[in-house]
C-alpha positions as CSV (number, residue, x, y, z in Angstrom):
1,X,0.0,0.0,0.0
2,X,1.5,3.3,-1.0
3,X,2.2,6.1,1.9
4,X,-0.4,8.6,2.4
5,X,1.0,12.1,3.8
6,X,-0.1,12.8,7.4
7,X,-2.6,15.7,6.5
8,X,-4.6,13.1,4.3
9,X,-3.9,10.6,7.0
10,X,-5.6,12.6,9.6
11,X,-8.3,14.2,7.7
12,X,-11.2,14.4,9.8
13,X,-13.7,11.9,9.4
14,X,-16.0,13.3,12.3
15,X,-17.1,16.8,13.4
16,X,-15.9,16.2,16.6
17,X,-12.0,15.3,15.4
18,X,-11.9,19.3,13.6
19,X,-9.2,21.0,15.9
20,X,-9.6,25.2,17.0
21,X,-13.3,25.5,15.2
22,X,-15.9,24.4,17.9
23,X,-18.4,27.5,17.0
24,X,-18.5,26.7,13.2
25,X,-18.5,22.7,14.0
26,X,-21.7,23.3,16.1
27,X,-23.4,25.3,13.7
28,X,-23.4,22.2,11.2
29,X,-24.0,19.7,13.1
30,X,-27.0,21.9,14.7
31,X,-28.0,21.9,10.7
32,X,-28.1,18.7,10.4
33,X,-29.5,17.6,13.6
34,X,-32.5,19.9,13.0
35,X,-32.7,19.4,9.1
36,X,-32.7,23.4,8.9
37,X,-29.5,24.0,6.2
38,X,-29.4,26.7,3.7
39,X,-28.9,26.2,0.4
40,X,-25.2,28.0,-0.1
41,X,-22.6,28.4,2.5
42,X,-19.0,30.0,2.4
43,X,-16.3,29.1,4.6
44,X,-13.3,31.5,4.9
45,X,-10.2,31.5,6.7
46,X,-6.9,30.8,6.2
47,X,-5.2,28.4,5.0
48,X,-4.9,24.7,6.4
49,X,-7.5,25.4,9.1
50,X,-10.5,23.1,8.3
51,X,-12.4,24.7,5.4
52,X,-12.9,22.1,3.2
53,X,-12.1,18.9,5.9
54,X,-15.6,20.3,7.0
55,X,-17.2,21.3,3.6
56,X,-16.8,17.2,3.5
57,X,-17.9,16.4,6.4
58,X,-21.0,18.8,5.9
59,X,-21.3,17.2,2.8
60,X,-21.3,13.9,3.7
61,X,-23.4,14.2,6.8
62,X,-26.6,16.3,4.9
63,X,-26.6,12.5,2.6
64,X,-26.5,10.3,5.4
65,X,-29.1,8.0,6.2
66,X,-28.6,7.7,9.7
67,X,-26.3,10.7,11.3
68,X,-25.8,10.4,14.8
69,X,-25.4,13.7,16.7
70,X,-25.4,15.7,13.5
71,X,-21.9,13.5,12.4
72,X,-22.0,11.1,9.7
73,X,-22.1,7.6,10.7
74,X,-19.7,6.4,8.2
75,X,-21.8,3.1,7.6
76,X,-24.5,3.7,5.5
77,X,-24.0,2.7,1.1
78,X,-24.2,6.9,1.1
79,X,-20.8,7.3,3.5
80,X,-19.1,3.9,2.8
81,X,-19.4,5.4,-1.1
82,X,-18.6,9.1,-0.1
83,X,-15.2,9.7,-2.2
84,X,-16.7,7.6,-5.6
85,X,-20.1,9.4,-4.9
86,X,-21.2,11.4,-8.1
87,X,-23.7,13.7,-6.4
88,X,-20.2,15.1,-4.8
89,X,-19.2,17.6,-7.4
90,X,-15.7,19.1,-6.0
91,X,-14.3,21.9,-8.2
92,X,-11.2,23.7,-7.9
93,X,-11.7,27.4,-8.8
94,X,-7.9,27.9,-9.3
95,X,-7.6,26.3,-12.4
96,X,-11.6,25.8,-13.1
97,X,-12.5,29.3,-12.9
98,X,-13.9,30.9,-16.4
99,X,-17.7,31.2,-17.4
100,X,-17.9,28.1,-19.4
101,X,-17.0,26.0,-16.7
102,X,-19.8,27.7,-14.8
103,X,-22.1,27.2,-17.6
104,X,-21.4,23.5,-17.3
105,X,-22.3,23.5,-14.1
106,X,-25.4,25.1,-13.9
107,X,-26.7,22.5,-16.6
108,X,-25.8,19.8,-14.5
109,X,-27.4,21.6,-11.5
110,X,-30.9,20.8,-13.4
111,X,-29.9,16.8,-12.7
112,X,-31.5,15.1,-9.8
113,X,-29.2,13.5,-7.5
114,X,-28.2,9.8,-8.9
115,X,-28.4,7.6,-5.5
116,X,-28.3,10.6,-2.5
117,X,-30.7,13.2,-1.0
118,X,-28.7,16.2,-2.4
119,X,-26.2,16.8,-5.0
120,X,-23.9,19.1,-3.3
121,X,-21.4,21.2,-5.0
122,X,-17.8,22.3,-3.5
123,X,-16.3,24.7,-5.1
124,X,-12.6,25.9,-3.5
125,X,-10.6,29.0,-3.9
126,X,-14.4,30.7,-4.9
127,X,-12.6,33.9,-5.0
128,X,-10.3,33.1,-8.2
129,X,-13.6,33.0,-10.4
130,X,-13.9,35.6,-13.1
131,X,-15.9,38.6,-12.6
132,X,-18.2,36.5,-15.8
133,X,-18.1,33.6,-13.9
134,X,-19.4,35.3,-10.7
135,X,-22.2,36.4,-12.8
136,X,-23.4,33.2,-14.1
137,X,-23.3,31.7,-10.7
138,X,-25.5,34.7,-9.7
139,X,-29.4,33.7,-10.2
140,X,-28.2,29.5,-10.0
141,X,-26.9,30.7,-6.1
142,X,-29.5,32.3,-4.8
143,X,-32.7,30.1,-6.2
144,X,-30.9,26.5,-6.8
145,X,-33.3,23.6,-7.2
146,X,-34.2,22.1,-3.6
147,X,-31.7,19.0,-4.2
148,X,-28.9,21.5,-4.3
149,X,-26.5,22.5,-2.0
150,X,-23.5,25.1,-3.0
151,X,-20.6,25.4,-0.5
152,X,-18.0,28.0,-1.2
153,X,-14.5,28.1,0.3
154,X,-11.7,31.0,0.0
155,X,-8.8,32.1,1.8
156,X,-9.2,35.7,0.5
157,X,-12.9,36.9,1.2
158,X,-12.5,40.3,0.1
159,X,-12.8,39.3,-3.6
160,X,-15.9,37.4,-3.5
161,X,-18.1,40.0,-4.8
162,X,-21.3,41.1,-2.4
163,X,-24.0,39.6,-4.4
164,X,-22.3,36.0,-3.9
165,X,-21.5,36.7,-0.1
166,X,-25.1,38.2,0.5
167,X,-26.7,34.3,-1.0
168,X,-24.7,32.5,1.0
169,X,-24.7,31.6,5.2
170,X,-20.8,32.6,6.1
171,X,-18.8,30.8,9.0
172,X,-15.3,32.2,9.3
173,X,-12.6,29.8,11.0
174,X,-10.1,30.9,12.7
175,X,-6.2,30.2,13.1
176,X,-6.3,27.5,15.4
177,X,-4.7,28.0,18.6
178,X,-1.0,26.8,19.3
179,X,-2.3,24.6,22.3
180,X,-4.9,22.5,20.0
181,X,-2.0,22.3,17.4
182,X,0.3,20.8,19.6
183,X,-1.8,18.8,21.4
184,X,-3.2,17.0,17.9
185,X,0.4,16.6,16.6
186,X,1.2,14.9,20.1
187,X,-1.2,12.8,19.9
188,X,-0.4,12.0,16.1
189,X,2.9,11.0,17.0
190,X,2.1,9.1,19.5
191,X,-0.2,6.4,17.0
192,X,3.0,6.7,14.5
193,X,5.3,6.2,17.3
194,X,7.2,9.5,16.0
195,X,9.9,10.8,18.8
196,X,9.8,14.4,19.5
197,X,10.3,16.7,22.1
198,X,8.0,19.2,23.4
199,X,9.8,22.1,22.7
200,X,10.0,20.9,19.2
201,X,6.1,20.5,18.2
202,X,5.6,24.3,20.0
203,X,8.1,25.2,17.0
204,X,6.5,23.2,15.0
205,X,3.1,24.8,16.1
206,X,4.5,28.7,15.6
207,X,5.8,28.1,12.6
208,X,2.5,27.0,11.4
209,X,0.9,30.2,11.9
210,X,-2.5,28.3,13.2
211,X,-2.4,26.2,10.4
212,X,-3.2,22.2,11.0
213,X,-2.1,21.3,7.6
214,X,1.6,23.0,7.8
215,X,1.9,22.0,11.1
216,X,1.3,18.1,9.9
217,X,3.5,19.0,6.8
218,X,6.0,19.9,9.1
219,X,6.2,16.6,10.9
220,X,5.6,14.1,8.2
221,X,9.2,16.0,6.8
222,X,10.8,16.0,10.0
223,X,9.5,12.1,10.3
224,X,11.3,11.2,7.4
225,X,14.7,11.5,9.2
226,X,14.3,8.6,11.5
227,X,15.3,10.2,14.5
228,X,13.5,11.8,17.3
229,X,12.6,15.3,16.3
230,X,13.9,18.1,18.5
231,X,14.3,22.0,18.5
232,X,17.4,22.1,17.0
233,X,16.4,19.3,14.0
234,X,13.3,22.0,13.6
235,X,15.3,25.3,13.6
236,X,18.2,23.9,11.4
237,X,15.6,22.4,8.8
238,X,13.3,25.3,8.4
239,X,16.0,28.1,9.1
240,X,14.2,29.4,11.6
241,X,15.5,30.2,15.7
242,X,14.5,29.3,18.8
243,X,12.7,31.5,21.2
244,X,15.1,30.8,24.0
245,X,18.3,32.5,21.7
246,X,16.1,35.7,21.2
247,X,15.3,35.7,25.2
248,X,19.2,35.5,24.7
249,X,19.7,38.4,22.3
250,X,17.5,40.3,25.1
251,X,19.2,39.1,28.0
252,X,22.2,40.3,26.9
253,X,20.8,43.9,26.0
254,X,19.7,44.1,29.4
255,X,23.5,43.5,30.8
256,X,24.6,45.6,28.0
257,X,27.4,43.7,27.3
258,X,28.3,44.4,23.3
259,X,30.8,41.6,23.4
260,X,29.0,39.0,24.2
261,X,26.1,40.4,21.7
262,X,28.1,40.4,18.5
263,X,29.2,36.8,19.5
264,X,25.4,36.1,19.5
265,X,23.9,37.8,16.3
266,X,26.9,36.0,14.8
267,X,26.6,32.6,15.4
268,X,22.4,33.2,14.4
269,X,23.2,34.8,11.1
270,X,26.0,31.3,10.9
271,X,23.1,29.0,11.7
272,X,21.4,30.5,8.3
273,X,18.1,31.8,9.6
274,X,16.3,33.6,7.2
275,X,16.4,37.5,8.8
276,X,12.6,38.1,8.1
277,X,12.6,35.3,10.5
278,X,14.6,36.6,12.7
279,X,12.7,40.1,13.0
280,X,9.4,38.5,13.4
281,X,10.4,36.2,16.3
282,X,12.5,39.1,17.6
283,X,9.4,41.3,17.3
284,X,7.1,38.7,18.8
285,X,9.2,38.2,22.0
286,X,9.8,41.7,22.5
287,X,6.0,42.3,22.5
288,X,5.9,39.7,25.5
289,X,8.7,41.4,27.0
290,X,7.1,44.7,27.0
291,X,3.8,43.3,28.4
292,X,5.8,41.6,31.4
293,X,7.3,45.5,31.8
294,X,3.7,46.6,32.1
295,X,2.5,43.7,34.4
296,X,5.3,44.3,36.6
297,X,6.9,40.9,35.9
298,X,9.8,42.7,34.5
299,X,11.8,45.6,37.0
300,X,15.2,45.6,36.2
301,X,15.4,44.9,32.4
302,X,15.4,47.1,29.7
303,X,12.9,49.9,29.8
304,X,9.4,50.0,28.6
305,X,9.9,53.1,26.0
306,X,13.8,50.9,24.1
307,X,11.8,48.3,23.7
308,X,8.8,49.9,21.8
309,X,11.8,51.7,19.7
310,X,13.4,48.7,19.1
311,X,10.4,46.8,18.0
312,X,9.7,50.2,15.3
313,X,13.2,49.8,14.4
314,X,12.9,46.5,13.3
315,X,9.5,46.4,11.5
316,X,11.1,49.6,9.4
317,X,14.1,47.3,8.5
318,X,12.1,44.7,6.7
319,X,10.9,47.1,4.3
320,X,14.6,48.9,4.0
321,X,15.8,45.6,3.3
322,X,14.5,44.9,-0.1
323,X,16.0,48.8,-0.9
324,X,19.4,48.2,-0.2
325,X,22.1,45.7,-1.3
326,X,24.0,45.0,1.4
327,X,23.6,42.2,3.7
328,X,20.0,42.4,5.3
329,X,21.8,40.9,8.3
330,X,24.3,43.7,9.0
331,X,21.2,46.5,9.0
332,X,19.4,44.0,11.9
333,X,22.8,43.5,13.8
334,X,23.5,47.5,13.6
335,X,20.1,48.2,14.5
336,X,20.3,46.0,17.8
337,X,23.9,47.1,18.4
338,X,22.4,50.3,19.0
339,X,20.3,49.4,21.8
340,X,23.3,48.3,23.8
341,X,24.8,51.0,25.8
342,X,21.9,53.0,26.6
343,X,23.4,55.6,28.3
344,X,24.4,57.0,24.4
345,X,21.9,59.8,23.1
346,X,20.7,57.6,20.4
347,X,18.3,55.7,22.8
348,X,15.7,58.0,24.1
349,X,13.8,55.3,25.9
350,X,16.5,55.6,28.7
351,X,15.6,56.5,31.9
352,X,18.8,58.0,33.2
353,X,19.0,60.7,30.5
354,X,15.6,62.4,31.9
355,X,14.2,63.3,35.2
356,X,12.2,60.5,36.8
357,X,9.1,62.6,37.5
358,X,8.1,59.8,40.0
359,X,10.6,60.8,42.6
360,X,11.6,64.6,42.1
361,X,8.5,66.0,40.9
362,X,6.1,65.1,42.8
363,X,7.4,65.2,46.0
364,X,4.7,66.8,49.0
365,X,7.3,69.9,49.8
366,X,7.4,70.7,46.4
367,X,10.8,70.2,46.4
368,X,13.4,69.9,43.0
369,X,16.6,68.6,42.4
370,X,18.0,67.9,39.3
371,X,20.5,65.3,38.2
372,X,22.8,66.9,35.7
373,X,25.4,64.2,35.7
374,X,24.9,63.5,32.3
375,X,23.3,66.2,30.0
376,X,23.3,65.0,26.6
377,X,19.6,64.9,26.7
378,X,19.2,68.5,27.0
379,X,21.1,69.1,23.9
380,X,23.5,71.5,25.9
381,X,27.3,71.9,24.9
382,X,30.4,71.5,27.5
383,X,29.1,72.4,31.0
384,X,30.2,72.4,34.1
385,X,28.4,72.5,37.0
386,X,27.6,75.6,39.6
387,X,26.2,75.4,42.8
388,X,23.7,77.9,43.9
389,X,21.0,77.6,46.9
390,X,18.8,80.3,47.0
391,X,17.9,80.8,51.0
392,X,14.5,82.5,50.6
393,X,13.4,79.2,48.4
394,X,12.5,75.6,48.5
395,X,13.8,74.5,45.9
396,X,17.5,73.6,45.3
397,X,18.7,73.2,42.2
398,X,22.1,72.8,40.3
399,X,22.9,75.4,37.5
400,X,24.8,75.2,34.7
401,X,27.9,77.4,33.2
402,X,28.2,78.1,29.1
403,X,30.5,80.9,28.1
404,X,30.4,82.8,30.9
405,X,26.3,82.2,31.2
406,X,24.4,80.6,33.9
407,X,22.1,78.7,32.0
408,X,18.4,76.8,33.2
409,X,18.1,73.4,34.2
410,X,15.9,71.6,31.0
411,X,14.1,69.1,32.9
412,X,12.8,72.0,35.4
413,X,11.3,74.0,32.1
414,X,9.6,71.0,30.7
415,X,8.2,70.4,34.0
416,X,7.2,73.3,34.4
417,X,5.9,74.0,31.0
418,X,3.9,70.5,31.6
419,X,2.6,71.5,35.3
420,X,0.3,74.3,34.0
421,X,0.2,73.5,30.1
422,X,-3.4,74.1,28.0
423,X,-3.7,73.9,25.1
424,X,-5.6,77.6,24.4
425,X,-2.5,79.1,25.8
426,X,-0.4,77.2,23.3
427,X,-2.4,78.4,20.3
428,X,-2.5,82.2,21.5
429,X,1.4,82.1,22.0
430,X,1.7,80.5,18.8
431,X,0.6,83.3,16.8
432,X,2.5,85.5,19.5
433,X,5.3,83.5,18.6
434,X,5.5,83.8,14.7
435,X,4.6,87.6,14.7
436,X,7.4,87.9,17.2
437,X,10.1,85.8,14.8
438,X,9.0,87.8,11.8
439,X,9.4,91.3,13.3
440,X,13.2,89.6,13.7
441,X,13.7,89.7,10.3
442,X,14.2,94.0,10.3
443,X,15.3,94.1,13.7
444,X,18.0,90.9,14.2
445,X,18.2,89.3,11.3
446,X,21.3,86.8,13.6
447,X,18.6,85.4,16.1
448,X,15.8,85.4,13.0
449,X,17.8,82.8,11.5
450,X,18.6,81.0,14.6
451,X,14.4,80.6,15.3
452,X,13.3,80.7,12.2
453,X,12.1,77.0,11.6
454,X,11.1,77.1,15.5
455,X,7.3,75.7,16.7
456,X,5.2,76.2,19.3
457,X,4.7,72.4,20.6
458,X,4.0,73.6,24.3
459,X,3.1,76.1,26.5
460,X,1.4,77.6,29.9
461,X,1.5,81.3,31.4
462,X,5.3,81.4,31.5
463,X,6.9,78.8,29.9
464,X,7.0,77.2,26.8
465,X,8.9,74.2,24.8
466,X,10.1,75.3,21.1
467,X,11.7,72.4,18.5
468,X,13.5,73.2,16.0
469,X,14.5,70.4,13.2
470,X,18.3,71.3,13.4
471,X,20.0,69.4,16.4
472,X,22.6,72.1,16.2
473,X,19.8,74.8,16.7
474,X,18.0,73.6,19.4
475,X,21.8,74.1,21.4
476,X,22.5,77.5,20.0
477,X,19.1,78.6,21.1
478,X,19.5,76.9,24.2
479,X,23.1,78.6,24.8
480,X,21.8,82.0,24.3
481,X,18.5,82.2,25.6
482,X,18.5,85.5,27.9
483,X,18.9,87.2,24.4
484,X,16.0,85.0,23.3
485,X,13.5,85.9,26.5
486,X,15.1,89.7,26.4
487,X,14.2,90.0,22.8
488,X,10.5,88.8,23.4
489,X,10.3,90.7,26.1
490,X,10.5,93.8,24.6
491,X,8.4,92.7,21.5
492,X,5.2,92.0,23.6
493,X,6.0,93.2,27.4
494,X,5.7,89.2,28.5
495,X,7.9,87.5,30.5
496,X,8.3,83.7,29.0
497,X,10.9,81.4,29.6
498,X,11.6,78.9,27.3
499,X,13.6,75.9,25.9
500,X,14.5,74.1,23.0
501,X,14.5,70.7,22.3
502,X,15.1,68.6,19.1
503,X,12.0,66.5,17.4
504,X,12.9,62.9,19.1
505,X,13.6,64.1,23.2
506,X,9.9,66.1,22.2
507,X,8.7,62.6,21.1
508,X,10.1,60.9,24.7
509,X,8.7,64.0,26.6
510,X,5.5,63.4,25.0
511,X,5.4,60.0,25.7
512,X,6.6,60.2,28.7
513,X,3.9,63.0,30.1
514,X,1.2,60.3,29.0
515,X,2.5,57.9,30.9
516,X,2.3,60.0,34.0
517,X,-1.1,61.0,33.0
518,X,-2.0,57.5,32.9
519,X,-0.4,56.8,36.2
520,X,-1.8,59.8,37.9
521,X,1.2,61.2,38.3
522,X,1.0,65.2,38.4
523,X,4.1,67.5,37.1
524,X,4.6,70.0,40.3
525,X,5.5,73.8,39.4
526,X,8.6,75.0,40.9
527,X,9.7,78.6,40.7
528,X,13.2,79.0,39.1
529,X,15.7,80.8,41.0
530,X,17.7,82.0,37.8
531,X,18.8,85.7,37.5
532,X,19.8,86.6,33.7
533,X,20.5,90.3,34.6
534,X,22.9,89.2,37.5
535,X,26.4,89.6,36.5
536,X,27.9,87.1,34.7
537,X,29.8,84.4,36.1
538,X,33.7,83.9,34.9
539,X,34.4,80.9,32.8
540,X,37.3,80.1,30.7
541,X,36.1,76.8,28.9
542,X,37.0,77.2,26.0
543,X,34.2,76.9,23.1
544,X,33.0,73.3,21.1
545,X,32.9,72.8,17.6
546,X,29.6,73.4,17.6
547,X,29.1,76.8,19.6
548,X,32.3,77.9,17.3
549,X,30.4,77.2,14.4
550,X,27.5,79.1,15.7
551,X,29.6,82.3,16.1
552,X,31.4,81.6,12.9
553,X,27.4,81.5,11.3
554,X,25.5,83.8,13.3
555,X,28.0,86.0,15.0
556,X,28.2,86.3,18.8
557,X,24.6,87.0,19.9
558,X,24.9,86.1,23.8
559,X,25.2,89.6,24.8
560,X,22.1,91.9,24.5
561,X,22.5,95.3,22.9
């Protein structure tokens, strides 16, 4: 006897063996038990999850002379005959799908069944008819002669046009569940006496993608080897990776140990895994990760913002990929590399680069204190630190030195700015705003070009948060803002403080204020203790690149004429 594939093997012969589609199985059988059916159904789904095991089985039960419990009873000259019966009629719209084949049809339609109840028609792939096909099926569908029974299947339902869908009862089935898929090829390999490890059907069942008939496709490959099937006989075939060597990958991101990284991604891309692969089972345990941040199952890892960047990162590369020649792996492995030493500027999701509003902020005394240990967030150039306590405060804060200037602390503006932000008082300064950079035009035309791309993303009474596009400009207008707030106060005879940031640390401060929202946690306004018209303090540091540049471009603009 020749070798039948598992799928074919293992084909449902019951309602009650279909796996993952208990709502749709009970519909039929509920048909048949009560003789109430329609005349034309349409299964959808994807593939390999039951569609036309129970088209069938639907088939076969409406004929039999004797169901029991709305299943066939596999006895009766009607079942025992089921695959020779010619009242059957199985047609395969894929390569059966123009209007003369539907025209055939419909003639034979007229027929009375030969030795059943019904003649029942099974038409797969529905949706690769012609639109002219379609058509003629249109009037046959929707008044059929009572011996007639049309049952549709399709893995793409949005091309079945709406006259078809509208004459036919619809049951959609649904990817069936990893549990039921690993718990039917257990018990498959059990009656083959196939050896494999648990770990190995779960891969088996993911890479699947809830369908029964890859999943058995799988195995009856992996079978052929004649020895006992395990995770790394899965990966290695398919070129696929385990989950645990992603938990890996992410382990190691949490230690932030680069070494050890490069070591990793290497011997993945060596094991030849496909890298879309590797990005959507990276991508899928970095969406568990980040929900076991948010349950609170995860407090010491990587933080809840990196990992949402990284997963964004990631989904971008696929599409990149087929854009550039290079090794697709070398973009993934530079865009993971990147996540490693989070204390860099390049990954905003880091909570040491901005104030943990939890602790500072919101303290009952209203009390402020600023970490300025590391200030690349705030876009500001060389500093170096000043302290100042103001007695007749409560605050204390640390200040910062720049050519001579004390300059704010950025958190404290952006909290602040947050504490008593609306959004009325953000579109009146607006317009405040672009009046005031135009008039700059005749009056200083070295700070108009400084703020002229500048926007209004926030604002309250006194403060406001500006972005420009230009890294390099958010630090020159930081550096010299006294002339900035002296030049607006004369312009409209209002006192507003404010600061720049680029577009990504606005992004993270956004984010970062909804969180807090969520968590009810409330930004605290504390009064800044920052005299511009004092005299200036003494520095000799000499300038960066980057404030050279500025003079070189826009001339020195930090004193006020």
């Amino acid at each position: 006897m020749s070798y039948k594939v598992l799928y074919r093997k293992y084909r449902p012969d019951s309602f009650d063996n279909v796996v993952g589609q208990k709502y749709t199985v009970d519909m039929l059988k509920n048909a048949v038990i009560t003789g109430k059916h329609a005349h034309a159904y349409i299964f959808t789904g994807p593939r390999g999850t039951g569609k036309t095991s129970c088209a069938k089985l639907f088939a076969k039960a409406l004929n039999c002379d004797s169901p029991i419990d709305g299943n066939p009873c596999g006895n009766c000259i009607s079942c025992s005959n089921f695959i020779d019966n010619p009242d059957i009629i199985e047609l395969d719209a894929a390569s059966n799908n123009g209007v003369d084949q539907i025209r055939d049809l419909i003639d034979s339609v007229r027929l009375v069944p030969s030795n059943s109840k019904y003649k029942i028609y099974i038409i797969d792939e529905v949706h690769m008819l012609s639109t002219s096909a379609f058509n003629a099926l249109l009037l046959t569908l929707e008044e059929p002669p009572e011996h007639v029974v049309f049952i549709l299947a399709t893995t793409d339902i949005q091309k079945v046009p709406i006259t078809i869908l509208s004459r036919c009862q619809r049951f959609d089935f649904k990817p069936i569940s990893k549990e039921d898929i690993i718990n039917r090829l257990r018990y498959i390999c059990d009656t083959e006496d196939i050896k494999a490890d648990d770990d190995a059907l779960s891969e088996i069942a993911v890479l699947s993608s809830g369908g029964m008939r890859d999943a058995l496709g799988m195995l009856d490959q992996l079978s052929c080897e004649g020895e006992s099937i395990t995770l790394d006989l899965v990966t290695s075939y398919f070129g696929t990776i385990s989950n645990s060597k992603i938990m890996d990958v992410i382990h190691t991101l949490e230690d932030n140990d680069s070494n050890k990284l490069i070591k990793l991604l290497e011997d993945i891309k060596a094991s030849g895994v496909n890298y879309s692969v590797l990005v959507e089972k990276m991508v899928s345990c970095l969406r568990d990760y980040a929900i076991d941040i948010k349950s609170g199952k995860v407090n010491n890892g990587i933080d809840f913002d990196s990992v949402i960047n990284l997963i964004f990162d990631l989904n971008e590369s696929l599409s990149n990929t087929s854009n550039v020649k290079i090794d697709p792996f070398i973009l993934i492995e530079v865009i993971i590399l990147k996540y490693v030493n989070r204390d860099e500027k390049y990954f905003p999701g880091n909570k040491q680069q901005s104030v943990d509003f939890n602790s500072d902020v919101i303290s009952n005394d209203n009390k402020y204190i600023s970490e300025v240990d590391d200030l690349k967030a705030s876009n500001v150039p060389k500093i170096k630190e000043l302290d100042s306590t103001d007695n007749n405060s409560k605050s204390t804060q640390k200040e910062v030195v720049i050519n001579n200037k004390i300059v704010f602390d950025t958190d404290l503006r952006i909290s602040n700015c947050f504490s008593e932000a609306d959004k009325s008082k953000k579109e009146s300064l607006i317009t405040l705003w672009n009046d005031f950079v135009s008039s700059l035009k005749k009056s200083d035309k070295k700070v108009y070009a400084l703020l002229s791309d500048t926007v209004i993303q926030a604002a309250s009474d006194k403060y406001a948060i500006i972005t420009s596009k230009i890294d390099s400009t958010n630090e020159l207008i930081n550096g010299s803002i006294d002339v900035v707030e002296s030049l607006f106060r004369k312009f409209n005879n209002n006192t507003y403080r404010f600061v720049a940031l680029n577009e990504d640390s606005w992004k993270n401060e956004v984010k970062k204020y909804r969180e807090n929202v969520k968590n009810k946690i409330k930004y605290i306004y504390v009064e800044e203790n920052i005299d511009y018209e004092s005299e200036e303090v003494v520095d000799n540091t000499p300038k960066s690149d980057i404030e050279q540049l500025g003079e070189d471009v826009f001339g020195s603009i930090l004193k006020v004429e």
